[in-house]
C-alpha positions as CSV (number, residue, x, y, z in Angstrom):
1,X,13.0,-6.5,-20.1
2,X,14.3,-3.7,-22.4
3,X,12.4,-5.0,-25.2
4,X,9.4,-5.3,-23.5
5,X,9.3,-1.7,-22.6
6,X,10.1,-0.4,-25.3
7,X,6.9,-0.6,-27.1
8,X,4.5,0.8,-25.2
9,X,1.4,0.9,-27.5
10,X,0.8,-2.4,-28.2
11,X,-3.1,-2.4,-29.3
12,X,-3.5,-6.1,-27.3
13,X,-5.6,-5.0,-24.9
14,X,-8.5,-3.1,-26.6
15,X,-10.4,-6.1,-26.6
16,X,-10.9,-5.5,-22.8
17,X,-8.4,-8.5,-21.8
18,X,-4.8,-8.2,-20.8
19,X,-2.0,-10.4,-20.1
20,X,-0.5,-11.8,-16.9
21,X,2.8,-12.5,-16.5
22,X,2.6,-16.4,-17.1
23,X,1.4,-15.3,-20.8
24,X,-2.0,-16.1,-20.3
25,X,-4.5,-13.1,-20.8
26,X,-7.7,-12.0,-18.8
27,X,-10.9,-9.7,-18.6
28,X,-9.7,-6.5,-17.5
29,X,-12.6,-6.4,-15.2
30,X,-11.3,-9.9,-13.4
31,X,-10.8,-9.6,-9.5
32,X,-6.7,-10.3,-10.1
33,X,-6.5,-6.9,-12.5
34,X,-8.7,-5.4,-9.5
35,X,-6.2,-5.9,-7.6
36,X,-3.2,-5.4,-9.5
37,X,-4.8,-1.8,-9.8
38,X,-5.2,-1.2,-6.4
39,X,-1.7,-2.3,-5.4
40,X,-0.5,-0.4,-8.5
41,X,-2.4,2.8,-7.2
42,X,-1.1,2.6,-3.8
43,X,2.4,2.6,-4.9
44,X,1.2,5.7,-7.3
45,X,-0.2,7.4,-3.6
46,X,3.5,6.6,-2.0
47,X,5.2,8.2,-4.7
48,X,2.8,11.3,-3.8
49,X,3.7,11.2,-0.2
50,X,7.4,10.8,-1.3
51,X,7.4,14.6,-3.4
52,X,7.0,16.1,0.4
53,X,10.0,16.6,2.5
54,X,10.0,13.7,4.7
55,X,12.0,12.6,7.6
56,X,14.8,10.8,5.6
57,X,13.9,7.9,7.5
58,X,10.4,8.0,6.6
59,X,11.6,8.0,2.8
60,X,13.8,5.3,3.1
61,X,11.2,3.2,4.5
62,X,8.6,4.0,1.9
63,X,11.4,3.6,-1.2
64,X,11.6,-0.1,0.5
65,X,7.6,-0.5,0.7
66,X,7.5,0.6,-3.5
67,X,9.5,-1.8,-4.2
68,X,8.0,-4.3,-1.9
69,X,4.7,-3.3,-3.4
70,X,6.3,-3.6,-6.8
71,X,7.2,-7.2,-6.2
72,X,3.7,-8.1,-4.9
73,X,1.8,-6.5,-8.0
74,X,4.7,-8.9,-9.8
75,X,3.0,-12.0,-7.3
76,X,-0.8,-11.4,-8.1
77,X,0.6,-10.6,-12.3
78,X,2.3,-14.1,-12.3
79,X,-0.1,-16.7,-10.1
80,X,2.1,-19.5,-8.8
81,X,5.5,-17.3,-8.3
82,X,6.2,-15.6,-4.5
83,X,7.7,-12.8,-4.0
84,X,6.5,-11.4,-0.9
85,X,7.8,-13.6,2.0
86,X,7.7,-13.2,5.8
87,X,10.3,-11.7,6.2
88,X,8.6,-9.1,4.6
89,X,5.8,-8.8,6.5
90,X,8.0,-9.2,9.7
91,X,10.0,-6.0,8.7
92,X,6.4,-4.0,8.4
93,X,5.7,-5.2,12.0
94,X,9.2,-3.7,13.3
95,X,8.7,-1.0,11.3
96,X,5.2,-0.1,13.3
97,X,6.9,-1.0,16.4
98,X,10.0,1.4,15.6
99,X,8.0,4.3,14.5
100,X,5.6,4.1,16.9
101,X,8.0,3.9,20.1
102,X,8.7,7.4,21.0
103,X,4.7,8.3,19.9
104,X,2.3,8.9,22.9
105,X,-0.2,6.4,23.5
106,X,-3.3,6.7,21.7
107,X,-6.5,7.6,23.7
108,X,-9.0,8.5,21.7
109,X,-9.6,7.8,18.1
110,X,-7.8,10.5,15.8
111,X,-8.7,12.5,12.3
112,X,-6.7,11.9,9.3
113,X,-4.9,15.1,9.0
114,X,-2.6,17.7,10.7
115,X,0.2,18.4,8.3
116,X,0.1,17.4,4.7
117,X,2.6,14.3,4.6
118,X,0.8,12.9,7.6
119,X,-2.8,13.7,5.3
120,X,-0.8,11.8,2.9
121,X,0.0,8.8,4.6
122,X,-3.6,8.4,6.4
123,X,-4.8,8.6,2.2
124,X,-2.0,6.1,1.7
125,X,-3.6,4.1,4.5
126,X,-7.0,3.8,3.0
127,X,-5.5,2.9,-0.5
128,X,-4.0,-0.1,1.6
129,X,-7.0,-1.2,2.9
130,X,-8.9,-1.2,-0.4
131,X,-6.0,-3.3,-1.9
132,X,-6.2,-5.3,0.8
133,X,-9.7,-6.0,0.4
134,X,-9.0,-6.5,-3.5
135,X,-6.6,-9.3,-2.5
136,X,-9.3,-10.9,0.0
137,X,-11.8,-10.9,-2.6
138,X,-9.5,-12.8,-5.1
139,X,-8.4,-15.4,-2.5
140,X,-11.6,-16.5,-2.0
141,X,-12.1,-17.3,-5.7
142,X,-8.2,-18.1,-7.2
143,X,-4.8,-19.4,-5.0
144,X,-3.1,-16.2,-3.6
145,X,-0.7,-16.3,-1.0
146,X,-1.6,-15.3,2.5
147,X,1.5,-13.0,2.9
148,X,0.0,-10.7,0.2
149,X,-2.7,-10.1,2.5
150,X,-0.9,-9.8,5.5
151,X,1.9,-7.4,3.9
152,X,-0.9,-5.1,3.0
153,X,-2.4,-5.4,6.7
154,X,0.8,-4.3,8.7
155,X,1.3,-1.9,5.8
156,X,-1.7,0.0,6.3
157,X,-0.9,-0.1,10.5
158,X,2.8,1.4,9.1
159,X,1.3,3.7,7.2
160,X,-0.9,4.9,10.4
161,X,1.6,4.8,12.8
162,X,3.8,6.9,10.0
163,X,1.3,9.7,9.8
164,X,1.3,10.5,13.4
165,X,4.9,10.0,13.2
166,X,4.6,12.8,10.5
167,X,2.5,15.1,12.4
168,X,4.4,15.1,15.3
169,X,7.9,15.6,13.2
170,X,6.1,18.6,11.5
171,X,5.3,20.0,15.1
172,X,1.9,19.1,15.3
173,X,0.2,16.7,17.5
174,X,-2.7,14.4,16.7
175,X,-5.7,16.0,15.3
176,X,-8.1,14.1,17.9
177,X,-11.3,13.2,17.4
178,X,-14.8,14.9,19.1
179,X,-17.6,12.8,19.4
180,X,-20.6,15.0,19.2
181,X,-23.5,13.7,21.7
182,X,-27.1,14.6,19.8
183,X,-25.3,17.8,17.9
């Protein structure tokens, strides 16, 4: 790997093509670089979220997810290898179900916002969900495994769950929602 990275400018992909991690090389605009970006990006957003003082538990999770997301960018760069397993998915879902315990149930639909970490995380969220939708857009066209999808699912209910987790650790509640009737 050390020689790999140690030339960064390499002048192969100004072309417009680039190369996957099985050695074969594809349009930059292709669906898998689509969502290669997207995954790549939400890591980039975590590493945002992780500059704010965070609940040490909050950062240990998200150090886990970057590497998790890491490994899936490493699944959709090599088609054919997996990475991302259940047991990765099921540690999202316990995740949610951990943070989310001493929360108050939800009764109205909420705002992203109230402290900055928690704006963070609701961003983080929507970055999820595009890269999800990046993934479903290249599974209906080339073999991807379903537990990429899935890990980006429970990751963007995580990454709700973690941002009224964060609100409430900064001493703020919810910021709820106010449906305006024919304002």
């Amino acid at each position: 790997m050390g020689n790999r990275l140690s030339k960064i400018v390499t002048r192969t992909g100004d072309a417009g093509t680039t190369g996957l991690g099985d050695g074969s090389r594809v349009g930059k605009d292709s669906l898998r670089i689509d969502a290669m970006g997207e995954v790549d990006e939400l890591n980039s957003m975590l590493g945002v979220l992780l500059a704010e003082a965070l609940p040490e538990s909050v950062s240990e999770v998200l150090l886990g997810i970057q590497n998790d997301l890491f490994d899936l960018g490493g699944e959709l760069c090599c088609p054919g290898m997996t990475m991302v397993t259940e047991t990765h998915v099921l540690r999202l879902e316990q995740q949610v179900e951990d943070f989310n315990a001493d929360l108050s149930r939800l009764k109205e639909f909420i705002l992203p916002g109230g402290t900055r970490p928690a704006a963070l995380a609701h961003l983080a969220r929507t970055v999820a969900r595009r890269a999800e939708r990046s993934v479903v857009r290249l599974a209906a066209s080339e073999p991807v495994a379903d537990n990429l999808r899935r890990y980006l699912n429970r990751l963007s209910d995580l990454l709700f769950v973690l941002g009224r987790h964060l609100n409430c650790a900064g001493g703020r509640g919810d910021v709820l929602w106010v449906q305006r009737k024919n304002a």
